[in-house]
N, C-alpha and C positions, 0 to 999 in steps of 0.2 A: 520371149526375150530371156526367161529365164535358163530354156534351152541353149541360148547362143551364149550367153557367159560360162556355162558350167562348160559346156564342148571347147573353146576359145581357152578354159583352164585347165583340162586336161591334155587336151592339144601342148600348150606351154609347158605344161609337168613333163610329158613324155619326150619331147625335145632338150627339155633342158637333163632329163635322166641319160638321152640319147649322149648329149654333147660329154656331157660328165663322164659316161665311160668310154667315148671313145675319144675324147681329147684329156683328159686327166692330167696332160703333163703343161699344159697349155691355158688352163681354166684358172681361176682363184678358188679358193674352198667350196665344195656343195653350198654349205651354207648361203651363198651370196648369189652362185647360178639355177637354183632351183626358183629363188623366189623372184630371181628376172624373168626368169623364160615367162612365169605364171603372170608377172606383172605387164609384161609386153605380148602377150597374147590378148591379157583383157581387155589392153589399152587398143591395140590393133581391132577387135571385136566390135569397140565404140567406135572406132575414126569408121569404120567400113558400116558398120548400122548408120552413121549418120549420113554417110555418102549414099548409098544405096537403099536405105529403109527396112524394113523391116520383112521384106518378099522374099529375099534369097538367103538359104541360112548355108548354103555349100558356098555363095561368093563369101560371107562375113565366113566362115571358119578358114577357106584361104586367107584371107585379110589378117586375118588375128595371128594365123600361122607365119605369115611373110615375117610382121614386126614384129616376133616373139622370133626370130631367129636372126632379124638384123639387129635386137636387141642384145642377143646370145654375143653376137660376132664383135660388140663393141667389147667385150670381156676379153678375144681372145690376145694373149700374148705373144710377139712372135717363136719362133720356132731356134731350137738354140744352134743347129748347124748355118743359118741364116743371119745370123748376126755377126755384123764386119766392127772390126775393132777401128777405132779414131785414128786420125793420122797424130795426133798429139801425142796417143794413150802408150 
C-alpha cells in the first residue's frame, strides 16, 4: 500500500510538472497545480484501491493517474484566441 500512495504521488507531481510547462499560459500559479495533481492522484489511488483491492497496483497507478489529470483539467483556463466577446460588451 505504501507502494501505491508514493507511485500515485509521484505520478501526480510529474503530470502536474508536465502540465505547468507545457500550458503555463493556461494554468494558475505552480503553487496551486502542483499540489492538485499530487492531491488527485492520491485521491484517485484510493477510489481505485477501494474498487479493485489491493491485487493490481498497474490498474490503481492508471486510476490515480486518470483523476490526477481530470483534476489538472478542472484548473485549466480557456485559451485567449477562443474567447468571443458578449453581444452587450
Amino acid at each position: 500500500m505504501f507502494l501505491e500512495a508514493l507511485g500515485s504521488a509521484v505520478l501526480g507531481l510529474a503530470l502536474a510538472w508536465f502540465a505547468t510547462h507545457r500550458l503555463p499560459h493556461r494554468l494558475p500559479p505552480r503553487l496551486l497545480v502542483v499540489p492538485t495533481g499530487v492531491a488527485g492522484a492520491l485521491f484517485g489511488a484510493f477510489v481505485t484501491h477501494s474498487a479493485v483491492g489491493a491485487g493490481s497496483l498497474l490498474v490503481i497507478l492508471v486510476g490515480a493517474l486518470v483523476v490526477s489529470a481530470a483534476s489538472l483539467s478542472l484548473l485549466l483556463r480557456p485559451a485567449e484566441r477562443f474567447r468571443r466577446r458578449s453581444a452587450t460588451a
